[in-house]
PDB file of N, CA, C, O and CB in Angstrom:
ATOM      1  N   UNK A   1       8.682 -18.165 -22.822  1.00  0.00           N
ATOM      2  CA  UNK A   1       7.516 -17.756 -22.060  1.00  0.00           C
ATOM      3  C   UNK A   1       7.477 -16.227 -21.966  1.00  0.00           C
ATOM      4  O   UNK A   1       8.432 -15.572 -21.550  1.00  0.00           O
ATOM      5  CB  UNK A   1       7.532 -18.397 -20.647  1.00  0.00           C
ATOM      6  N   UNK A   2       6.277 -15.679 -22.393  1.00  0.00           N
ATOM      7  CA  UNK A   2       6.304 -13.827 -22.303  1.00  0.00           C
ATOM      8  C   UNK A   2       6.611 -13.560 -20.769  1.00  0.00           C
ATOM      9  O   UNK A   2       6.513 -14.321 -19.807  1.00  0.00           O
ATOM     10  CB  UNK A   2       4.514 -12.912 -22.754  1.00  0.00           C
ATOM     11  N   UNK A   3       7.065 -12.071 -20.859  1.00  0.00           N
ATOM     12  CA  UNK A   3       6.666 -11.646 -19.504  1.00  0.00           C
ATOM     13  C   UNK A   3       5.515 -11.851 -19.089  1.00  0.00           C
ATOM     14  O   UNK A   3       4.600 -12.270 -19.798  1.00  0.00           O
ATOM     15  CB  UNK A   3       6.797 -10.480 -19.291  1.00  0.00           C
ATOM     16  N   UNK A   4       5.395 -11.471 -17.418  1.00  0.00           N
ATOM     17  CA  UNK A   4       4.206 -10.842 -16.832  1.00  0.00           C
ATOM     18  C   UNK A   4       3.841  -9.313 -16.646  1.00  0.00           C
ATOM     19  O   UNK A   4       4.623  -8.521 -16.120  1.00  0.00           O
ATOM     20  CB  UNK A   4       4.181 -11.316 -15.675  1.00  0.00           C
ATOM     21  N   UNK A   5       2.508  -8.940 -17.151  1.00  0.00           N
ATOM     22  CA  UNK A   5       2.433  -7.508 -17.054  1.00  0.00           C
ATOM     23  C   UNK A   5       2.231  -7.627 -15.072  1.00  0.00           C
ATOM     24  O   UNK A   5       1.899  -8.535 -14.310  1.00  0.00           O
ATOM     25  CB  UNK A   5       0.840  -6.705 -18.243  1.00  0.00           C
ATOM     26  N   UNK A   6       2.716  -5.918 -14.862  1.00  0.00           N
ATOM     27  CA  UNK A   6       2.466  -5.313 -13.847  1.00  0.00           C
ATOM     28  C   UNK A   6       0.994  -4.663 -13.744  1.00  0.00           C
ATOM     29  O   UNK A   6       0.506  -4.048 -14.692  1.00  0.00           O
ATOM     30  CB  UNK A   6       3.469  -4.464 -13.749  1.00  0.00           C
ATOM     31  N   UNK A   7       0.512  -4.797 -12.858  1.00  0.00           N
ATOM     32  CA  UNK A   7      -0.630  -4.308 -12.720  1.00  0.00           C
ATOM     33  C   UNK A   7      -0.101  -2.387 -12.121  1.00  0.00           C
ATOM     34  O   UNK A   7       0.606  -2.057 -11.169  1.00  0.00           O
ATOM     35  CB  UNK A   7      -1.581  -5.511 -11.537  1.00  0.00           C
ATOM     36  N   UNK A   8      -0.857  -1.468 -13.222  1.00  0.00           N
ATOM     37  CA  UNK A   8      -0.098  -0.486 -12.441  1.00  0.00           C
ATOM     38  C   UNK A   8      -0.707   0.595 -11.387  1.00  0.00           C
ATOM     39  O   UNK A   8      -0.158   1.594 -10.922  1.00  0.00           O
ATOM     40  CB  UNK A   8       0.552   0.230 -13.393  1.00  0.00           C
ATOM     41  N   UNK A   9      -2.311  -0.034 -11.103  1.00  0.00           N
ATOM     42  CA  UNK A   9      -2.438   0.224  -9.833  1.00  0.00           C
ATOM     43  C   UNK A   9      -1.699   0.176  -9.011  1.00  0.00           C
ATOM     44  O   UNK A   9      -1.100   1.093  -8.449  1.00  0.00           O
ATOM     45  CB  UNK A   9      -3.068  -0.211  -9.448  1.00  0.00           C
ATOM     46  N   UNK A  10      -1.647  -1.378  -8.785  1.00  0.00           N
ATOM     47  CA  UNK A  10      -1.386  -1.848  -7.505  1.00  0.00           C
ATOM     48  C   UNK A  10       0.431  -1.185  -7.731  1.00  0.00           C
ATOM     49  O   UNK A  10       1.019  -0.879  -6.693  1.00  0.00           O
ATOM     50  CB  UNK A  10      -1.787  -3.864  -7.254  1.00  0.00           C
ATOM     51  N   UNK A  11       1.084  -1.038  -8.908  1.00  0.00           N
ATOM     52  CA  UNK A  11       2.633  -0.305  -8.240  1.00  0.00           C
ATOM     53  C   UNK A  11       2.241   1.055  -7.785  1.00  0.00           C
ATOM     54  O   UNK A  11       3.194   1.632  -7.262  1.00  0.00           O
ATOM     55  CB  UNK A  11       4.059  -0.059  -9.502  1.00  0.00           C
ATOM     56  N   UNK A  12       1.181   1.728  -7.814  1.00  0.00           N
ATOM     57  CA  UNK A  12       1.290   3.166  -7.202  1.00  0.00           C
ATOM     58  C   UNK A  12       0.994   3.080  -6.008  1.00  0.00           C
ATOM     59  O   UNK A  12       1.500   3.935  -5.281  1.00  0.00           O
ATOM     60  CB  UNK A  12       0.480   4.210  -7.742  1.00  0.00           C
ATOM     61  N   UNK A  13      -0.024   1.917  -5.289  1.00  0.00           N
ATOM     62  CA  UNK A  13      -0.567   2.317  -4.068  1.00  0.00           C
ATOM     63  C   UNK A  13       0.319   1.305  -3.178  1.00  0.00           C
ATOM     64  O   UNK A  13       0.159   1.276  -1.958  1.00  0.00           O
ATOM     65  CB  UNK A  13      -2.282   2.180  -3.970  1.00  0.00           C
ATOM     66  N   UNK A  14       1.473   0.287  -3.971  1.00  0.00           N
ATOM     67  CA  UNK A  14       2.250  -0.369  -3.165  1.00  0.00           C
ATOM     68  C   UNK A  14       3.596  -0.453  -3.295  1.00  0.00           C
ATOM     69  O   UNK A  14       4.029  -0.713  -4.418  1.00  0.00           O
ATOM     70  CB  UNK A  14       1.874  -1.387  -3.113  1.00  0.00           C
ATOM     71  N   UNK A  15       4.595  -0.239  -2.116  1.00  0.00           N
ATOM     72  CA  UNK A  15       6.041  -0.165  -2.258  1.00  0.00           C
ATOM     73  C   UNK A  15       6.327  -1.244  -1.645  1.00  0.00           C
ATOM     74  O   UNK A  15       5.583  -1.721  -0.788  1.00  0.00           O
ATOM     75  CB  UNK A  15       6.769   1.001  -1.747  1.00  0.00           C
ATOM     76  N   UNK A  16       8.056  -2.059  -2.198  1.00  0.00           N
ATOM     77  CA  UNK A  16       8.539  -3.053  -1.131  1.00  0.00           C
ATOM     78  C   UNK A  16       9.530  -2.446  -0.292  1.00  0.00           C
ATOM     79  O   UNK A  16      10.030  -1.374  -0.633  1.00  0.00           O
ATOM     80  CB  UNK A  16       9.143  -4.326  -1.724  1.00  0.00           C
ATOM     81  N   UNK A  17       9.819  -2.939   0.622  1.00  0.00           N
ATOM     82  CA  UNK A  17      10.807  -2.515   1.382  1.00  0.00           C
ATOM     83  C   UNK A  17      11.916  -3.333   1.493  1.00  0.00           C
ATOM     84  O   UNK A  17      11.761  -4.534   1.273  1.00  0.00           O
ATOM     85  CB  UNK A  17      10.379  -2.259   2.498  1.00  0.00           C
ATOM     86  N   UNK A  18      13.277  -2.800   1.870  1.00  0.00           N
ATOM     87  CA  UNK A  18      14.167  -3.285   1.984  1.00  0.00           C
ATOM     88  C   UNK A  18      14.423  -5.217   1.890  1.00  0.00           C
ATOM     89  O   UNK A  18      15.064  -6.087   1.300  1.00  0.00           O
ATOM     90  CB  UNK A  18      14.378  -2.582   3.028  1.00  0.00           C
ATOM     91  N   UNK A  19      13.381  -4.995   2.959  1.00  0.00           N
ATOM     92  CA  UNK A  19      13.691  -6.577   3.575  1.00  0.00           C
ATOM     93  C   UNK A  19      12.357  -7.681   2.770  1.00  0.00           C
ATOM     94  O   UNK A  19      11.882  -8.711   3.249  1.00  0.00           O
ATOM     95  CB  UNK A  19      13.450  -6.545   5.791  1.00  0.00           C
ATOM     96  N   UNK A  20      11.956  -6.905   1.196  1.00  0.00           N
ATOM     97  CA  UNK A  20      10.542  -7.562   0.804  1.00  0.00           C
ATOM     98  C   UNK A  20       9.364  -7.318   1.061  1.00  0.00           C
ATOM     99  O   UNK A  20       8.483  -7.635   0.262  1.00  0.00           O
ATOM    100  CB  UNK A  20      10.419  -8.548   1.094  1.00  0.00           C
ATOM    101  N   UNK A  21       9.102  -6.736   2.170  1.00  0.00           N
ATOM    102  CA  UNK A  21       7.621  -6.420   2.610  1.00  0.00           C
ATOM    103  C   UNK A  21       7.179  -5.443   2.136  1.00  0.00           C
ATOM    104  O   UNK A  21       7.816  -4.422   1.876  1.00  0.00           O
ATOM    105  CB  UNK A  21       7.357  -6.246   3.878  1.00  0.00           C
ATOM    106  N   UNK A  22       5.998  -5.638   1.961  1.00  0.00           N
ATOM    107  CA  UNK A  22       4.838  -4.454   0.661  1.00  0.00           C
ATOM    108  C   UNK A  22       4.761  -3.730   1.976  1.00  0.00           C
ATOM    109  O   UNK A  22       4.828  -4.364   3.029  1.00  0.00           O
ATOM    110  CB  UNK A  22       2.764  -5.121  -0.352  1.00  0.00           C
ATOM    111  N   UNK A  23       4.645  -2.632   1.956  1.00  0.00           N
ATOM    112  CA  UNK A  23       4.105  -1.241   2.638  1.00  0.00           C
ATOM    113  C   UNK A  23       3.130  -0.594   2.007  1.00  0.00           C
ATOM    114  O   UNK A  23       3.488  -0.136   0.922  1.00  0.00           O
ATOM    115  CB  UNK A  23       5.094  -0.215   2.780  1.00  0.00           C
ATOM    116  N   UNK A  24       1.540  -0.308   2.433  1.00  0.00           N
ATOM    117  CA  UNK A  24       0.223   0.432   1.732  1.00  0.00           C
ATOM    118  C   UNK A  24       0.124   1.558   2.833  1.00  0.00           C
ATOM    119  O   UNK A  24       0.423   1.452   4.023  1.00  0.00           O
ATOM    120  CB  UNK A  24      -1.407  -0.641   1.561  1.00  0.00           C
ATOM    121  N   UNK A  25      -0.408   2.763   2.100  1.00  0.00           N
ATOM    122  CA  UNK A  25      -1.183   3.554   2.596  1.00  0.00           C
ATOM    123  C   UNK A  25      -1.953   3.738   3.348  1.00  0.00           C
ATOM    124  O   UNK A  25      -2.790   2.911   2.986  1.00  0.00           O
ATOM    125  CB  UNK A  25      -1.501   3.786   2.200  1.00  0.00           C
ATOM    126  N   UNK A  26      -2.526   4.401   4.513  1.00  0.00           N
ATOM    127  CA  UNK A  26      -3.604   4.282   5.572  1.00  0.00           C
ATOM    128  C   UNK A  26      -4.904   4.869   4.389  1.00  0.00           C
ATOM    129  O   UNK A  26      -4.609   5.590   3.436  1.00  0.00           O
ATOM    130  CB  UNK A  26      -3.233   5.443   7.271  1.00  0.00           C
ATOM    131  N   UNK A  27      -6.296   4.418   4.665  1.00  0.00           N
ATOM    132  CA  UNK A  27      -7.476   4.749   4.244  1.00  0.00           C
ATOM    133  C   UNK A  27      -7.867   5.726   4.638  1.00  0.00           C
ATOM    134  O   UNK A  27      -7.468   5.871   5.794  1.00  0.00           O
ATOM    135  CB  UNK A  27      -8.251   4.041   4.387  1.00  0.00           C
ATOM    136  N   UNK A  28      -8.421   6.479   4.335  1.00  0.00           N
ATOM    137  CA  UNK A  28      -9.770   7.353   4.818  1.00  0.00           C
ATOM    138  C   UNK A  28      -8.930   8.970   5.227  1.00  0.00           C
ATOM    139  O   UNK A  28      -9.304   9.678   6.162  1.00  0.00           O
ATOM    140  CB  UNK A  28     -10.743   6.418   6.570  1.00  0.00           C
ATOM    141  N   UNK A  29      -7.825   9.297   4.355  1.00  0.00           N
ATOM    142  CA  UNK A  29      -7.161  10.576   4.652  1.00  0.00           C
ATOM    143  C   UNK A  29      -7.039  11.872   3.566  1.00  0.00           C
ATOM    144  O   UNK A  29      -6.475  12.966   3.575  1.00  0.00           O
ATOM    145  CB  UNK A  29      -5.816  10.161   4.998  1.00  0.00           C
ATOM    146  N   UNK A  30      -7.927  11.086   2.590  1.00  0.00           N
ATOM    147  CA  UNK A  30      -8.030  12.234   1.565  1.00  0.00           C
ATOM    148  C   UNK A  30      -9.452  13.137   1.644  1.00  0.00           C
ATOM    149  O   UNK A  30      -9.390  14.138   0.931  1.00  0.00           O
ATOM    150  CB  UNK A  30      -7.912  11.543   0.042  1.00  0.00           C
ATOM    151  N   UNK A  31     -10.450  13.008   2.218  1.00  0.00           N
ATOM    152  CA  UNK A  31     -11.414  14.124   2.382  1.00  0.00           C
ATOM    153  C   UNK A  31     -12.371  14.501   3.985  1.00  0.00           C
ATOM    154  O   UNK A  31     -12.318  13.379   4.488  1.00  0.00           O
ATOM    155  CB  UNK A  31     -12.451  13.745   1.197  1.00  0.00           C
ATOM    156  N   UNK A  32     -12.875  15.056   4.638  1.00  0.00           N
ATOM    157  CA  UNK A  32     -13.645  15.384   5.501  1.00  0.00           C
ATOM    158  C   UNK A  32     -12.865  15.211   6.623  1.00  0.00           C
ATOM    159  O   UNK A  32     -13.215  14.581   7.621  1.00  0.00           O
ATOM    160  CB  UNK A  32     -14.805  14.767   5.456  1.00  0.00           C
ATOM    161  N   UNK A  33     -11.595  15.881   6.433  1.00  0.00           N
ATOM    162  CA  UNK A  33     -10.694  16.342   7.427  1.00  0.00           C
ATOM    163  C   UNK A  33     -10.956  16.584   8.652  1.00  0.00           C
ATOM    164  O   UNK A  33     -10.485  16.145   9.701  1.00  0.00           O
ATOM    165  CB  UNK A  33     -10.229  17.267   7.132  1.00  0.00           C
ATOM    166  N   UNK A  34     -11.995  17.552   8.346  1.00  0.00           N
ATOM    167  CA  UNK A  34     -12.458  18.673   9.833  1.00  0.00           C
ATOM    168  C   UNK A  34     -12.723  18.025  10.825  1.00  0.00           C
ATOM    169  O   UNK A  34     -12.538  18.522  11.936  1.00  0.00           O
ATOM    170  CB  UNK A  34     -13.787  19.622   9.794  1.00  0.00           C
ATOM    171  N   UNK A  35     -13.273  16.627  10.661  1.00  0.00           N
ATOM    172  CA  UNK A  35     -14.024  16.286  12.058  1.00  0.00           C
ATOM    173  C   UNK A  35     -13.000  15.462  12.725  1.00  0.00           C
ATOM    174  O   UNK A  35     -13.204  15.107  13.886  1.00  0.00           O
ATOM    175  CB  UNK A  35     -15.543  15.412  11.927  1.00  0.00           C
ATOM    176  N   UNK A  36     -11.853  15.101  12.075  1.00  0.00           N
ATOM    177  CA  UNK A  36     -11.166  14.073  12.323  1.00  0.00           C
ATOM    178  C   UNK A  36      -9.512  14.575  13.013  1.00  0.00           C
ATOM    179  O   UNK A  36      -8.580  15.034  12.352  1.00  0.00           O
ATOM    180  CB  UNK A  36     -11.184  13.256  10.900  1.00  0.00           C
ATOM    181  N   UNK A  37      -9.533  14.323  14.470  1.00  0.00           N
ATOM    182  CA  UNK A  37      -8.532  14.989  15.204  1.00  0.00           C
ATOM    183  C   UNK A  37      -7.396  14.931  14.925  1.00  0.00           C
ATOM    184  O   UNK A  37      -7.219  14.117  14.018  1.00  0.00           O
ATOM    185  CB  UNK A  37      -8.495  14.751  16.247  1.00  0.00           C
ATOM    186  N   UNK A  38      -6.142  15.593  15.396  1.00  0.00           N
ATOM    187  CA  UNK A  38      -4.737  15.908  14.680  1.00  0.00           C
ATOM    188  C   UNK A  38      -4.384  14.919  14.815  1.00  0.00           C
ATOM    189  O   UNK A  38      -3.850  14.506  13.786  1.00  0.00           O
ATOM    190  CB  UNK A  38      -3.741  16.878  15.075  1.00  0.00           C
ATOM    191  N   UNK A  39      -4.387  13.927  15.950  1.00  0.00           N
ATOM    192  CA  UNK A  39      -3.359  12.821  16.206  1.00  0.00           C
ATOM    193  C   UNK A  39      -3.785  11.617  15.324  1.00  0.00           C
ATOM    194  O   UNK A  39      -3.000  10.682  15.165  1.00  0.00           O
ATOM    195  CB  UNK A  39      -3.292  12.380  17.825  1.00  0.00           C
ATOM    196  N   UNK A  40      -5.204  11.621  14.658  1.00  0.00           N
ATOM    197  CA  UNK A  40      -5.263  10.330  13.837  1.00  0.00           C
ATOM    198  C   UNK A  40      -4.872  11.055  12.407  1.00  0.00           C
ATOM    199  O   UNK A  40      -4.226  10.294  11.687  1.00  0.00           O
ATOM    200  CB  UNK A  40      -6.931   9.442  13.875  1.00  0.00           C
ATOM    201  N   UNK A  41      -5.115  12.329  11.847  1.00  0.00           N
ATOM    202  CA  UNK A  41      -4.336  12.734  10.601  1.00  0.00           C
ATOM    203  C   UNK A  41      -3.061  12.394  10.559  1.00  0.00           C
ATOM    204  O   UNK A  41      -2.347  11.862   9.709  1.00  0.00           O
ATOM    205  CB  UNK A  41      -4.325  14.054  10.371  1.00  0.00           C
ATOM    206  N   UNK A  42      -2.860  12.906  11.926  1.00  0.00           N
ATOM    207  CA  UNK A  42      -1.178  12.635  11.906  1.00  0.00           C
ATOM    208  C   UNK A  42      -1.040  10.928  11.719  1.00  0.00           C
ATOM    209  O   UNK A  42      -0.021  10.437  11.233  1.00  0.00           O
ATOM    210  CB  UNK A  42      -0.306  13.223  13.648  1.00  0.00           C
ATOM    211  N   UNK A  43      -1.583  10.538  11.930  1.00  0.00           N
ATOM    212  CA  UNK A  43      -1.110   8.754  11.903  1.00  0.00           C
ATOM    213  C   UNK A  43      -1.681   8.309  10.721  1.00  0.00           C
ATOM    214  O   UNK A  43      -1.101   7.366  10.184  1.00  0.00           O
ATOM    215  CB  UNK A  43      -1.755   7.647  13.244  1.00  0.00           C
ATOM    216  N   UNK A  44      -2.756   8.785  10.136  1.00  0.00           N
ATOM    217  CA  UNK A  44      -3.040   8.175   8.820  1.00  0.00           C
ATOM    218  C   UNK A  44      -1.932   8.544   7.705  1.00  0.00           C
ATOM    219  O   UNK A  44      -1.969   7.978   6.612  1.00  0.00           O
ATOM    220  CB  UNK A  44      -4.480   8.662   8.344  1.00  0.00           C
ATOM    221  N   UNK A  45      -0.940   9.513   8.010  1.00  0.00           N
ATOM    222  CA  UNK A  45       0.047  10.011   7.316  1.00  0.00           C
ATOM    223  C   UNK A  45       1.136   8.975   6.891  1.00  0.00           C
ATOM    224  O   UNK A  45       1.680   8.967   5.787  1.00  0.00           O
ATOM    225  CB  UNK A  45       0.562  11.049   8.064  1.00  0.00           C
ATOM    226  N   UNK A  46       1.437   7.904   8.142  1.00  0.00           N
ATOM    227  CA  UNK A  46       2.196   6.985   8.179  1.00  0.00           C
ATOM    228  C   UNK A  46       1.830   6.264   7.100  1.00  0.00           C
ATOM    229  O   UNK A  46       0.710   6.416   6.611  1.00  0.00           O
ATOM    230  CB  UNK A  46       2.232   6.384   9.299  1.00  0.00           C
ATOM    231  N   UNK A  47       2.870   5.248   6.513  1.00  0.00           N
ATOM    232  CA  UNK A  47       2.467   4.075   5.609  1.00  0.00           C
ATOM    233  C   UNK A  47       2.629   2.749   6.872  1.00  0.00           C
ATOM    234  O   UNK A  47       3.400   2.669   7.828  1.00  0.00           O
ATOM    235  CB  UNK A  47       3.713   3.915   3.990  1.00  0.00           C
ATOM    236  N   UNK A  48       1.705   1.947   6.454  1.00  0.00           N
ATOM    237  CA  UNK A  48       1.661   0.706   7.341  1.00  0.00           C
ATOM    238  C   UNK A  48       1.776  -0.427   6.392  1.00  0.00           C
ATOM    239  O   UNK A  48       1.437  -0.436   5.209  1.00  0.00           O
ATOM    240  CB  UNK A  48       0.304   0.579   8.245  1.00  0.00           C
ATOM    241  N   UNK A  49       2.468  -1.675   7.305  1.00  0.00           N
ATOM    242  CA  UNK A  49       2.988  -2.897   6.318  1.00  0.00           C
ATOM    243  C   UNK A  49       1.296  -3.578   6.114  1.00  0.00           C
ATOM    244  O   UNK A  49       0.315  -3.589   6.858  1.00  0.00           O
ATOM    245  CB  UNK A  49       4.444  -4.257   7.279  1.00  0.00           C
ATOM    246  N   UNK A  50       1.537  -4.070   4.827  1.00  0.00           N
ATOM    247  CA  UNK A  50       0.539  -4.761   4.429  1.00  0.00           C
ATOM    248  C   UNK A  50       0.324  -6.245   5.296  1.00  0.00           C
ATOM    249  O   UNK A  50       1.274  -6.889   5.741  1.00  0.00           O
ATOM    250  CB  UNK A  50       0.782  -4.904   2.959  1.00  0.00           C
ATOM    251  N   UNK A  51      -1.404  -6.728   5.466  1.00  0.00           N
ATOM    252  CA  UNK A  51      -1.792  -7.925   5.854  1.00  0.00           C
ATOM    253  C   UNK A  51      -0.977  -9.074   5.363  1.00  0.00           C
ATOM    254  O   UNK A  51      -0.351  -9.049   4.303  1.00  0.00           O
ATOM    255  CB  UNK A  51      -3.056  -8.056   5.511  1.00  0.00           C
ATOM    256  N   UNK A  52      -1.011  -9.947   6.077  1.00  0.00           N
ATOM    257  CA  UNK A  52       0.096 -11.206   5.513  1.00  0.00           C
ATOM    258  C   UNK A  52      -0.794 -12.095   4.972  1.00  0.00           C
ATOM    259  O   UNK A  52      -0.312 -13.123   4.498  1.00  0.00           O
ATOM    260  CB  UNK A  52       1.102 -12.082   6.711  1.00  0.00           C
ATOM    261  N   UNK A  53      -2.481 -11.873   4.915  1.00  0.00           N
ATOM    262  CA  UNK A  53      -3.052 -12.510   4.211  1.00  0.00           C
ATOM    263  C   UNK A  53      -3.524 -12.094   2.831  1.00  0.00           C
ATOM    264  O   UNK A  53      -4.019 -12.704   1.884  1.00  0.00           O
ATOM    265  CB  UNK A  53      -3.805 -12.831   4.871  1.00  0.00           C
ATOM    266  N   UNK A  54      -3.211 -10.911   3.050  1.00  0.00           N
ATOM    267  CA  UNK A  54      -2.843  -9.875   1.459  1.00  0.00           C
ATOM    268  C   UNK A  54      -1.996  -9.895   0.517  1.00  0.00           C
ATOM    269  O   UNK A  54      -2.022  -9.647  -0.688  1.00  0.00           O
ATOM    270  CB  UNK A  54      -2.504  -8.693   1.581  1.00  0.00           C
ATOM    271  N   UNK A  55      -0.854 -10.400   1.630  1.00  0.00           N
ATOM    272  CA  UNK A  55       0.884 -10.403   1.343  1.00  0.00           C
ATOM    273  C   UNK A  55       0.623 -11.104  -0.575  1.00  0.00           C
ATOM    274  O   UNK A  55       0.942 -10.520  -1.610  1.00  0.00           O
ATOM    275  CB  UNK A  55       2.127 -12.011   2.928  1.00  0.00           C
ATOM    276  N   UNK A  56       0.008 -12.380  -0.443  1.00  0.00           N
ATOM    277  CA  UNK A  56      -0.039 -13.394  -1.531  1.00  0.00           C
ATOM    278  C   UNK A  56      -0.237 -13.030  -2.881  1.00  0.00           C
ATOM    279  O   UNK A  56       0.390 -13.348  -3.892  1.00  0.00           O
ATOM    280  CB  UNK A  56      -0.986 -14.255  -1.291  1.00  0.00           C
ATOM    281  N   UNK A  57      -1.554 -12.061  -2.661  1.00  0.00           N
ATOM    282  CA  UNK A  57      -2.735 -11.687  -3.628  1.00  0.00           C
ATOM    283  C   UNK A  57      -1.565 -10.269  -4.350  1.00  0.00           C
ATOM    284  O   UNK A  57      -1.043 -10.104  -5.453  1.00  0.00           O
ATOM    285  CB  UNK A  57      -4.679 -11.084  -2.556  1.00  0.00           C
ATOM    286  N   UNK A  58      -1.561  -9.579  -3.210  1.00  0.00           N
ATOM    287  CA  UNK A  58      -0.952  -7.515  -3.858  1.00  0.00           C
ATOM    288  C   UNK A  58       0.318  -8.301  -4.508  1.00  0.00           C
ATOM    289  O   UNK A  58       0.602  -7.597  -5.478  1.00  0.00           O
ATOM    290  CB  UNK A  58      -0.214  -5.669  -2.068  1.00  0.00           C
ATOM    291  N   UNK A  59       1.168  -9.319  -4.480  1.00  0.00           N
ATOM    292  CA  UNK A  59       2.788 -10.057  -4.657  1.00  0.00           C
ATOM    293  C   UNK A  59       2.496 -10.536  -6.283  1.00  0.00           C
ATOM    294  O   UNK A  59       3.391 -10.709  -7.110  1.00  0.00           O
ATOM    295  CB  UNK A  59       3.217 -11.782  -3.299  1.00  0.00           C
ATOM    296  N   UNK A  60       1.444 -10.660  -6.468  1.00  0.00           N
ATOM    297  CA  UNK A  60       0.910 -11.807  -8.074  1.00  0.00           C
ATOM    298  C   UNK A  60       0.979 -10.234  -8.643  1.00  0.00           C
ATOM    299  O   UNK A  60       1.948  -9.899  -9.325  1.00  0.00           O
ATOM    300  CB  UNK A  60      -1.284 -13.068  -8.234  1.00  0.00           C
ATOM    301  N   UNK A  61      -0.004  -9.359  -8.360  1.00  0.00           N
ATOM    302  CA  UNK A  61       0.132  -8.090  -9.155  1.00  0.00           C
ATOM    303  C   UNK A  61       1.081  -7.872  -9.270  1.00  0.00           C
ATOM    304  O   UNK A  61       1.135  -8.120 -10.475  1.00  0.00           O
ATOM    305  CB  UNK A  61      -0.321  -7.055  -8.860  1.00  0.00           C
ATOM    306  N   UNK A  62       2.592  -7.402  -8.886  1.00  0.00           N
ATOM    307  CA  UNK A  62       3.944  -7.166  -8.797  1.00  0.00           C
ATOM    308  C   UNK A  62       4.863  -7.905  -9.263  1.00  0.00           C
ATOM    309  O   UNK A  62       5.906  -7.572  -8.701  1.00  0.00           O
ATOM    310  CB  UNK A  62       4.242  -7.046  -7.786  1.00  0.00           C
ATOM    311  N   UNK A  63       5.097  -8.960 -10.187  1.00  0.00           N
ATOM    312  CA  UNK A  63       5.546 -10.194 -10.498  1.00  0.00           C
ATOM    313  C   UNK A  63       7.313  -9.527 -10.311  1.00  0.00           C
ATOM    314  O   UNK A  63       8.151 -10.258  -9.784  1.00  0.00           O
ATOM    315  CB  UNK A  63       4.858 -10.887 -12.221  1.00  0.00           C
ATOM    316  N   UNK A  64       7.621  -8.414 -10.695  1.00  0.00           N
ATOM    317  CA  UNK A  64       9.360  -8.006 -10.702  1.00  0.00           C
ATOM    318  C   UNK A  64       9.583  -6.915 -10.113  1.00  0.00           C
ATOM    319  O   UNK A  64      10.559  -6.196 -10.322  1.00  0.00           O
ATOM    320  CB  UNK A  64      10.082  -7.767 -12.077  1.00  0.00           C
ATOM    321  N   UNK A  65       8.542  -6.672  -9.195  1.00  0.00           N
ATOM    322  CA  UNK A  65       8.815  -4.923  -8.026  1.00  0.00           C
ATOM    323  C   UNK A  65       9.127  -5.472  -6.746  1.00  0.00           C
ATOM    324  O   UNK A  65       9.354  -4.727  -5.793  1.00  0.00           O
ATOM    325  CB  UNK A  65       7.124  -3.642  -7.648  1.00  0.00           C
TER     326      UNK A  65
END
């Protein structure tokens, strides 16, 4: 049976962590800065764990990450 390709979007915009869980990026932090106050820049900075109804779908793209 061939491999499975990696989708290589989804490996740039998703990491696993230690314990398996995908970790994504916060949205909306790459343009029109100005209006948008320090404390949510500062938090869109964070990476946040992915939806567990996502978990399924972003996991098929990743077949060996």
């Amino acid at each position: 049976m061939p491999k499975i390709k990696t989708r290589k979007g989804a490996l740039k915009r998703f990491k696993r962590t230690g314990g398996g869980k995908l970790i994504r990026n916060r949205a909306s932090a790459s343009h029109i800065m100005t209006k948008k106050s320090s404390k949510r820049k500062r938090n869109l900075r964070k990476s946040t764990p992915l939806a567990k109804t996502d978990m399924k779908k972003v996991a098929r793209l990743l077949p060996y990450h």
